[in-house]
Every structure is written in C-alpha cells, then in structure tokens.
C-alpha positions in Angstrom: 28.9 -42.8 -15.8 26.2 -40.3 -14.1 22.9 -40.7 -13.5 20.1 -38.4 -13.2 18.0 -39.9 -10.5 14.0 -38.3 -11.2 10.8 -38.5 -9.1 7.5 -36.3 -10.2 4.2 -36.1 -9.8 1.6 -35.3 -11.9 -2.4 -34.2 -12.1 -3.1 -38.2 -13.1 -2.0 -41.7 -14.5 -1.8 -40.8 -18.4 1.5 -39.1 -20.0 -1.1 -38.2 -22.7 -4.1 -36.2 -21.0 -2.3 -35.2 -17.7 0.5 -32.9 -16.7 3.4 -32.6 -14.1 2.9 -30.8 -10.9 6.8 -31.7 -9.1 9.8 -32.6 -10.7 12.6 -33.3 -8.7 16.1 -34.6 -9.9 19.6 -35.5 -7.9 23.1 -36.2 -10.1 24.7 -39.4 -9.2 28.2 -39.6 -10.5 28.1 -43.8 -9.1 29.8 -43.1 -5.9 28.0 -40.4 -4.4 25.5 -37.2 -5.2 26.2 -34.1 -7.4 23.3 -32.0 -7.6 20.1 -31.8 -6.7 17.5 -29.7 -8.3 13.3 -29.3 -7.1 10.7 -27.1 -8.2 6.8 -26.7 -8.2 5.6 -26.9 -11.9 2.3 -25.5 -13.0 0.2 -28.4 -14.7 -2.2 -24.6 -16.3 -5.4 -26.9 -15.2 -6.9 -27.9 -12.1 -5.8 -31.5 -9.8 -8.0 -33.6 -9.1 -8.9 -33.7 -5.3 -7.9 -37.3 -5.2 -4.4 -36.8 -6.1 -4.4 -33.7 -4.1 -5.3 -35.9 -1.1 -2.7 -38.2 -2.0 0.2 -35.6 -3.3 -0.6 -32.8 -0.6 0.2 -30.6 -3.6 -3.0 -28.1 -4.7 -4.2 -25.6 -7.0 -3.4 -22.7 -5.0 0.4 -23.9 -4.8 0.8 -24.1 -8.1 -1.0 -21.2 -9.1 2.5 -19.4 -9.2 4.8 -21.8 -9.9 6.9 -21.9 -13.4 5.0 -23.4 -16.0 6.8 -26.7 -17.5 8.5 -24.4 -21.0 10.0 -22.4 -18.0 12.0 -25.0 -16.4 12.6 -27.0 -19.5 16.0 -25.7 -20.4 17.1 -27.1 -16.9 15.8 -30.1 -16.5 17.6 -30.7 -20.3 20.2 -29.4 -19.3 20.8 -31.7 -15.6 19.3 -34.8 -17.5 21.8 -34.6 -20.9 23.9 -37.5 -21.2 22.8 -39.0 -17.9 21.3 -42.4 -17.1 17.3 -41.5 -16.6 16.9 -43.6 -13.5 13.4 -43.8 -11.2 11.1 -46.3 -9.8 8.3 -47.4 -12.1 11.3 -45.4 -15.0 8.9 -45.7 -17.8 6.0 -43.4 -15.7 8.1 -40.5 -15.0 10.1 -40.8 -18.4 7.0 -40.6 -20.6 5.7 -37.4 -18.6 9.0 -35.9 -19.2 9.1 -36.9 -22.9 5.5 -35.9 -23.8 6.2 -32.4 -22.0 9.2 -31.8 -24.3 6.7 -33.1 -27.4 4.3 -30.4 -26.2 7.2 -28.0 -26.9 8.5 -29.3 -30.7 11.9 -31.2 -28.7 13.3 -34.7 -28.6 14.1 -36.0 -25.5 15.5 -39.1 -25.0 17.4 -40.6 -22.6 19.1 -44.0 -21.5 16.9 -45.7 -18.5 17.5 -47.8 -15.6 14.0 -48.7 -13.4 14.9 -49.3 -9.9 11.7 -51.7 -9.8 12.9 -54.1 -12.1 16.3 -53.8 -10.6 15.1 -54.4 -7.1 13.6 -57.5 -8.1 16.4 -58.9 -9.2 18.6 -57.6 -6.7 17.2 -57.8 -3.6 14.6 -60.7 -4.4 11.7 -62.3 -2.2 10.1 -59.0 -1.0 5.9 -58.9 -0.9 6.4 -55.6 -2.4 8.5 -54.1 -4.5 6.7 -50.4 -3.8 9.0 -47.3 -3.0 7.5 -47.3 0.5 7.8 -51.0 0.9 11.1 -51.2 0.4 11.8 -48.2 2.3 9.9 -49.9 5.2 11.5 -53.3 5.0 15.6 -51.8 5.4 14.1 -49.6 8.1 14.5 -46.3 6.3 11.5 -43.4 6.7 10.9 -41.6 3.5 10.3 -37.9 5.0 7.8 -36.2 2.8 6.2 -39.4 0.6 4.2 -38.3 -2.3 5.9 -35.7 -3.1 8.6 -35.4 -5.5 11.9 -34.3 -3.5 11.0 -37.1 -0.7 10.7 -40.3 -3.1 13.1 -38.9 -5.1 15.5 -39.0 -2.1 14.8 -42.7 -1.1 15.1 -43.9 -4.9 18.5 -42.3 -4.9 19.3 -44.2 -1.6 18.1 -47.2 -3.0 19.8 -47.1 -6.1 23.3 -46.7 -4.0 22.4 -49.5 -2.7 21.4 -51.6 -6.2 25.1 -50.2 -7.4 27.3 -52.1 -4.9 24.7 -55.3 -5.3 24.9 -55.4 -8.7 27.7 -58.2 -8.9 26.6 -59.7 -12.5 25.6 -56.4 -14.6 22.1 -56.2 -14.5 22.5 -52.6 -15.1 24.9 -53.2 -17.5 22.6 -55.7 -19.3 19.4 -53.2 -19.0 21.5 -50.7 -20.1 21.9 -52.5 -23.6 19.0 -51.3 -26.4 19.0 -55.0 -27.4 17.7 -56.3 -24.4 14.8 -54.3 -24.4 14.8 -54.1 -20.7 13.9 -50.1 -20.9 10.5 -50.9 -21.9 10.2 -53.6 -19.8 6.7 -53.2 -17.2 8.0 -53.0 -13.9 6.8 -55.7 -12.3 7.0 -58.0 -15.8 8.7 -62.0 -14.9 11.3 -61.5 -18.0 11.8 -64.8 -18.8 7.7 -65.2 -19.2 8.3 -62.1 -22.3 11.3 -64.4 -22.9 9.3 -67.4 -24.1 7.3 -65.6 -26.2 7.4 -66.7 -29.9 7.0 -65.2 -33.0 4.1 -67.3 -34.4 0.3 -66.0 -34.7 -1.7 -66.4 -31.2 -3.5 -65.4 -28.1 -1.3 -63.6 -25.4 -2.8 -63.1 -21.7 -1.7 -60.7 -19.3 -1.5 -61.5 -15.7 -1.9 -59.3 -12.9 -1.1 -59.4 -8.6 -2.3 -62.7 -7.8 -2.5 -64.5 -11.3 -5.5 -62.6 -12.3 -5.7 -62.4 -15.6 -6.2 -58.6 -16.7 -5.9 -58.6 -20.3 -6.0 -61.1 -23.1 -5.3 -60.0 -27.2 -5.0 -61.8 -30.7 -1.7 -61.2 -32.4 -0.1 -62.4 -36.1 3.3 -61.9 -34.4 3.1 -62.6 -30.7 6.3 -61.2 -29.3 6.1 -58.4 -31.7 2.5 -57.8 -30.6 3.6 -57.8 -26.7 6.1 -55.6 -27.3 3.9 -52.8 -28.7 2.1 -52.5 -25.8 5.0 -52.0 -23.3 6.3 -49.5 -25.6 2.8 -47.8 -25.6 2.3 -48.0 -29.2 -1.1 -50.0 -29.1 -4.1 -48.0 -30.0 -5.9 -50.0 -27.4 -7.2 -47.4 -25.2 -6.6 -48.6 -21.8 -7.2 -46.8 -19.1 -4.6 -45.4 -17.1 -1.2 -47.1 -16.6 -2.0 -50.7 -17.6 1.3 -51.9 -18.0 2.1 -51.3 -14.8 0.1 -54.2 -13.8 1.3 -56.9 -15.4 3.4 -59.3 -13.5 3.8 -62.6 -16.5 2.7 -62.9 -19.9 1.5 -66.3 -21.1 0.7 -67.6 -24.8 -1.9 -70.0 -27.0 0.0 -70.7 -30.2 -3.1 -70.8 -33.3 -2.5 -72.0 -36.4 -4.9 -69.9 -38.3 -6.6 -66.7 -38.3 -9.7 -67.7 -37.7 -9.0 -70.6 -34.5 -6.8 -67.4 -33.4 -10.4 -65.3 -33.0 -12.4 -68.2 -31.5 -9.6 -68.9 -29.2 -8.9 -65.2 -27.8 -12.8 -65.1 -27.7 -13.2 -68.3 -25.3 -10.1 -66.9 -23.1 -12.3 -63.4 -22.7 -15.2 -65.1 -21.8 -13.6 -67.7 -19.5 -11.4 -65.1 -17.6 -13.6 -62.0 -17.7 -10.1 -59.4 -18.1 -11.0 -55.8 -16.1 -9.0 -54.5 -19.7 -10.9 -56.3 -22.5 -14.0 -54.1 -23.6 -15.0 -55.2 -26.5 -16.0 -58.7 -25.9 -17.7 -58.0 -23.0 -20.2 -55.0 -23.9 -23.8 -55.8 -24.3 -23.9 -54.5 -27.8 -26.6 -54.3 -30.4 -24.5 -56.3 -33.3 -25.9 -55.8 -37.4 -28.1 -58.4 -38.8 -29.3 -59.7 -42.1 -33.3 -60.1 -41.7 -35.9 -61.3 -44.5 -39.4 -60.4 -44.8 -42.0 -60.5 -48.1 -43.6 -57.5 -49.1 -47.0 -57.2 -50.3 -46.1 -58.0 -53.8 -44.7 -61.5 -52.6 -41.1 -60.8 -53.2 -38.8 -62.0 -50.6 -36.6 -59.0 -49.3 -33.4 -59.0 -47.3 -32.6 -55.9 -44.8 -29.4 -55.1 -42.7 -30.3 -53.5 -39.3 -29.3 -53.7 -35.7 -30.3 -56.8 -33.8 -32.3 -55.7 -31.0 -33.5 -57.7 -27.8 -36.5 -59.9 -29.2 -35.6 -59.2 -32.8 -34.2 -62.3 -34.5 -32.0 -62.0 -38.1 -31.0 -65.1 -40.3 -27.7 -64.0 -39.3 -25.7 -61.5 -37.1 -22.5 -60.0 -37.3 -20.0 -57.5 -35.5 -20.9 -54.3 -37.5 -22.8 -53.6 -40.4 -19.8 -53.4 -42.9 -19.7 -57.1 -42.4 -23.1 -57.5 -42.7 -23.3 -56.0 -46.3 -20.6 -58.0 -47.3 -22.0 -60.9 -46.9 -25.1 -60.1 -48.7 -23.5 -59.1 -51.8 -22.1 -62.0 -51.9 -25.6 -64.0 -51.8 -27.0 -61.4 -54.3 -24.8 -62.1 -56.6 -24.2 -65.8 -55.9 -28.0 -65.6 -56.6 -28.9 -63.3 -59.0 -30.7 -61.2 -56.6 -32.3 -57.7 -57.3 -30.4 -55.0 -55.6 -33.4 -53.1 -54.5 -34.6 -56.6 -52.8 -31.9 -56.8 -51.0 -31.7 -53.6 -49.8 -28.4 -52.2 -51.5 -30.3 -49.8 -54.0 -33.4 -47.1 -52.7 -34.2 -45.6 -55.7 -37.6 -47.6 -57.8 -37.4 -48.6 -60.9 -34.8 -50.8 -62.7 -32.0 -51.9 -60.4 -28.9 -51.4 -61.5 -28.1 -55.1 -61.0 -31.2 -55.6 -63.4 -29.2 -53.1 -66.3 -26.0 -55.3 -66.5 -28.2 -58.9 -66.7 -27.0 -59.6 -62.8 -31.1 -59.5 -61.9 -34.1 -60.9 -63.8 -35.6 -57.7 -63.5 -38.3 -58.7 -60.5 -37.8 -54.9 -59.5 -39.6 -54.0 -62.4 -42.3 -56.9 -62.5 -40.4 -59.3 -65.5 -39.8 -61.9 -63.2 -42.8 -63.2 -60.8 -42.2 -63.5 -57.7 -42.6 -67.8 -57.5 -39.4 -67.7 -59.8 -37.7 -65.1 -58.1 -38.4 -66.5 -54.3 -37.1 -69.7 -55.1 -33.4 -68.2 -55.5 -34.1 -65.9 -52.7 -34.9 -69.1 -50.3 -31.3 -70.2 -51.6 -29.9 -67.2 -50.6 -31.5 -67.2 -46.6 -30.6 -70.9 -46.5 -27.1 -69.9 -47.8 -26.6 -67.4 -45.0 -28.0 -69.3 -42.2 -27.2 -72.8 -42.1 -29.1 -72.8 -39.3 -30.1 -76.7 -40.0 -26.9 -77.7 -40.8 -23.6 -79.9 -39.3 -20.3 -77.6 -41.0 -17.2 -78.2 -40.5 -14.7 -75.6 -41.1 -11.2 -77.0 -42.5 -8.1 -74.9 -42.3 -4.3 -74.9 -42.2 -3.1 -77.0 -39.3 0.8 -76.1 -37.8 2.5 -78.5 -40.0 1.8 -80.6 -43.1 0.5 -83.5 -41.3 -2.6 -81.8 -39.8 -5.3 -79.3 -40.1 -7.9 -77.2 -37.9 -11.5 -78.1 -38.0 -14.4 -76.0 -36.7 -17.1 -77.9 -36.0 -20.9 -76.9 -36.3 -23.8 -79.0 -35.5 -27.5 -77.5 -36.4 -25.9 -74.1 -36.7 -24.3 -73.9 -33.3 -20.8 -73.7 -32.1 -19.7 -77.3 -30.6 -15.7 -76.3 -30.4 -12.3 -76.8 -32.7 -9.3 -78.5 -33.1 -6.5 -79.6 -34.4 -6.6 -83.2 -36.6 -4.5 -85.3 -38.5 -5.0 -85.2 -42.2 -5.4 -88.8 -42.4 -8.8 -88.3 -40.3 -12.0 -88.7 -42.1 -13.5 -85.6 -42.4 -17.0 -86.5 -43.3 -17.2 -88.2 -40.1 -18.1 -86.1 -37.5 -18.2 -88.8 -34.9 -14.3 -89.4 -35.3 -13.6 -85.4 -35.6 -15.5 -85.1 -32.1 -12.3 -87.1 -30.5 -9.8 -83.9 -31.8 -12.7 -81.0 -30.7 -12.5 -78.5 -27.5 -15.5 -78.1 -26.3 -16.6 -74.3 -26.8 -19.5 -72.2 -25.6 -21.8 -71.0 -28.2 -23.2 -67.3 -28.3 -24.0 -64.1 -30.2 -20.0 -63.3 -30.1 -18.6 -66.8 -31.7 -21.5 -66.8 -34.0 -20.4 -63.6 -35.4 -16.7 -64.5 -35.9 -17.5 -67.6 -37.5 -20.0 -66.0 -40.4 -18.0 -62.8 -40.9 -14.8 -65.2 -41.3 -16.8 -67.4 -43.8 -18.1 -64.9 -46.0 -14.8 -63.0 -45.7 -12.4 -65.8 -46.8 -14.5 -68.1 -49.0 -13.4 -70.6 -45.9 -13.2 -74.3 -47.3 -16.7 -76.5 -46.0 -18.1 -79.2 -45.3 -21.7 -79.6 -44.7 -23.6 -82.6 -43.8 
C-alpha cells in the first residue's frame, strides 16, 4: 500500500473562504520514502498578517508562485490511489478537495489522521500537537509552519505509527464503515460510540471538559455525524470540530422536552459555539390595545426593552400563527387583528368568519367580550398548565408544568399519576429557570401542535 503523506498551509482556518499558500507531499511505499514534491502556491488574495507571522510565508513570496489550477495535475497525479495521510487529515484534505471543486473535479481519497492514530498508539501524552510530539521523542522539526518542515516530521511519525500498529488501527480506520475518516481529531471514539439513535440533546466538550457546543437532534448519532462530516449549516466559525475532545447525550422523549432541555443546557453551560440562545434579541410579540371606537385590537411587533406583549415569540412567523388561530377560534375581525390593512369589510367578515365589527354591525361590548377570550387565550398569564406528552414507553408521560404563567420545570411521570394534582406532579418536575427564551418555546410549541392541557 502507498501513502501520500501531505502538509499545507493556507491564508486561514475555513476550506470554504480561504486558500492554500504551501502544499507539500512525500510517497510512502510503508517501508521507506518515494518522492517528495514542494511548491509555493498562489492563494490570488492577500494573507493575513497573523498567519504570515505564524507561517513566515508573505504576499510578496507568493506573488509569483503557480497558482493552485497550475499544480493540480500533480498533486492528482502523486496523490491517486494513495492513502491521504496528515495530522489533523480532515484540515488539509478539505482544502485539497475544495481546491479541486473550484476547478469542476472530484477528488477523493482514502485517509489515515496521524492525530487520531497517535492517541491510540502512543497514548498518555499532554499533547498530541505536531510539535509536541516532536518534542517529547526528542526530534527538532527544522522549518515549523511551513509545509515541507511538518510535512517531514508527520512522515517520521507515521514510520513510527506503522511498526506500532500491532492490532490494525490503520487497518480499522481504513474501513468506510467505521467512520473513522471523519472522525475529529481529538474525538474519545467510544463517547461517539455510545451515541444512540433516539431524539435528544448532544453536548460537545472541549480541552478541559468545557463544554463548547450543545444541539437538539431527532436522530442523535445521525445528527453528530453531520457535523464531523461538515454538512451542518450551522455556521461555526473556523475549525470547530477540531476542538472537540467527547460527546455526551440527554435522551428526550418528545419534541418539545427536547427544546426546553437543549435550552436549559445553553443557558447552564454558556457554549463559546451556541449563538442563538445567547443573543440579546428583540423577539415578535402579540400586543392589544382599544382604539378610539372601543374595539379591542391585536398587533404583532418587536418586543422592545420596556415594551410588554400578552405574549412573545422567536420570530414573527410564529407570532401570526398563533393569532390566526385566536381569530378564528374567536371569530375575530381580520382588520382587528391586524392581518388585513385595507377599510372596509374584512374579508373574514365576507365568508361569515367576523360579525362585521369592521364595518360597525357588531358593537364593540359584543365584539370585546370575544376579543377578552382571545388575550386570555394567548396569555394564560393567571393560570397553573400543565403540558402532557408522550413519555419513552407506554407506562409514562412528560409533563410541563406552569404555575401563574411561568416556567417551574418538566418531567417524566408515570401514567398512573394524577394529573390534576399538581402537588404530586411537583415530586417527578426538574426545576427550570424561567425567561423570555423558554417562554417562547413553550407558546410557539402550543399553538403549533394543538399540545394536549391541563389548566387549573
């Protein structure tokens, strides 16, 4: 078997936005070196001076360097039928593919990372970095940073894996059915392992146990796997796989303890990845006012810092849902509600789905008393809910408990408990911390899915 043994560098983290500026490759035929091959590549934009600083490598030395299409034949042509091996494989693989995607080609190769490999070949190091491990078997890597000089070590070092390699780890990598090629470097495989394929809350861990990333899934291990292949549309910055060192799991039972549950995670762990969750953002609201007629009017808009809606959600499409449904639950005028601008009849009011307050038929006493419904029907601001749903088996059930409108926690409870007890339902509840963000999951869920409650 040969192996094409690749280090490059490049103008920045992402395969995507950024381009190589070194490519260097040596032939391994598994006893000994072949080839070797080096050459300048010109990224045709400027590098940053940060990775100038690191690299050593500037504009002016790339300036007349081949571009990538110039050296592509080549590098196919040294890297056909090989084993792709490098350290951190899946970095220097994906620049390599996306360059030959630039150009309408294919490229794909068989991969062996010499990170994953080290830590299971030559385990207990504090490091498992090229230099690291250079350091710790007394080697010097001449040149570090740049492509020829790492790319020298790794092909030391992978000797070196080769006559370890007793029980086939390579062998087993090697396999597409052990998806060990998309592994992270630095991932605990058995943690990936363990991962089921049941609806859930995953959680990344970084260096030191930090928790850098947590995500809701319908298929866990399916879920996880998307994101070491890179085919999330998350938008993580830079090389965020390349971080994770274990992945961990919260079996849910339902889509909607699934949403509380990743929620309370974000909030308890604060993840450097997870955006969403923890913006300050303006979220849509449902707001009521009367106007000088005396009809009671509903209006969606963004909740600001001191204003206060009936009811907020995470973006106005959620928001208009749920007041179409009260409209028509209670035969509401659309232009009252804010779904119709023009005067005159609404057209609720032409099909008999309004009493025709938009035109003066109904007055507004009659016509407010359904409208208080409605804002009592979208609040619940006053009242204990609890929220049933499926439970893991037969013999249980989630509950989502509510008391004056705010968020007290959920759980899991046998179906033999009485559920118009909340005292005895208290006894199955986690505790959960109440804000704009739960609030907001909850409503959008109820409105969405008709969700079965009980309100006391």
């Amino acid at each position: 078997m040969s192996y094409a043994i690749v280090d490059i560098e490049t103008t920045g983290g992402s395969a995507k936005t950024n381009k190589i500026t070194e490519i260097a490759i040596i032939i391994h035929d598994g006893e000994k070196e072949v080839e070797r091959y080096e050459t300048l590549v010109n990224p045709e934009r400027s590098i940053p001076f940060r990775i100038s600083a690191l690299t050593g490598i500037t504009d002016e030395m790339v300036a007349e360097a081949p571009k990538f299409q110039d050296v592509a034949k080549r590098i196919w042509e040294l890297t056909q039928d090989k084993v792709f091996v490098a350290h951190n494989v899946n970095f220097d693989y994906s620049f390599i593919r996306e360059e030959y995607a630039r150009l309408g080609a294919k490229w794909q190769q068989k991969r062996l990372c010499t990170v994953r490999l080290s830590r299971k070949l030559i385990p207990g190091l504090n490091s498992y970095s090229l230099g690291k491990i250079a350091k710790h078997f007394g080697h010097e890597i001449e040149a570090r940073h740049r492509a020829m000089g790492d790319c020298d070590f790794t092909a030391t070092l992978f000797k070196m894996l080769l006559e370890r390699d007793q029980d086939n780890h390579m062998e087993f990598a090697l396999n597409a059915r052990s998806r060990e090629a998309t592994m992270p470097p630095n991932l605990d495989r058995a943690s990936f392992d363990r991962m089921p394929e049941s609806m859930g809350v995953y959680i990344f861990y970084g260096e030191k146990n930090k928790v850098i990333y947590v995500g809701k899934a319908n298929n866990l291990k399916k879920r996880v796997s998307e994101h070491f292949r890179g085919s999330t549309h998350t938008g993580f910055k830079g090389r965020f796989t390349d971080h994770i060192t274990r992945v961990d799991f919260i079996e849910c039972p339902n889509e909607l303890i699934a949403l509380l549950t990743e929620a309370r995670e974000i909030k308890k762990y604060w993840p450097p990845y997870n955006d969403l969750m923890k913006r300050i953002s303006l979220n849509w609201g449902i707001f009521s006012y009367f106007d000088q007629n005396g009809y009671g009017r509903f209006s969606i808009g963004r909740v600001g810092k001191w204003e206060k809606p009936i009811v907020s959600f995470r973006n106005q499409s959620e928001a208009k849902d749920a007041l179409e449904r009260v409209k028509r639950a209670h035969k509401l005028c659309a232009r009252y509600t804010g779904m119709q601008e023009l005067n005159g009849h609404c057209f609720e009011e032409v099909h008999g789905a309004c009493n025709g307050a938009c035109v003066g038929d109904e007055s507004p006493k009659h016509y407010n008393d359904r409208f208080e419904m409605a804002r009592d029907d979208l609040s619940m601001a006053g009242d204990t809910l609890i929220i049933k749903g499926k439970g893991f088996n037969e013999n249980e059930q989630s509950v989502v408990l509510l008391e004056k409108g705010r968020y007290k926690g959920h759980g899991i409870v046998p179906t033999t408990v009485d559920l118009t007890s909340a005292e005895e339902i208290r006894a199955y509840i986690e505790p959960g911390y109440d804000d704009q963000d739960i609030q907001s999951i909850i409503r959008s869920y109820i409105f969405k899915q008709n969700a079965s409650i009980l309100v006391y």
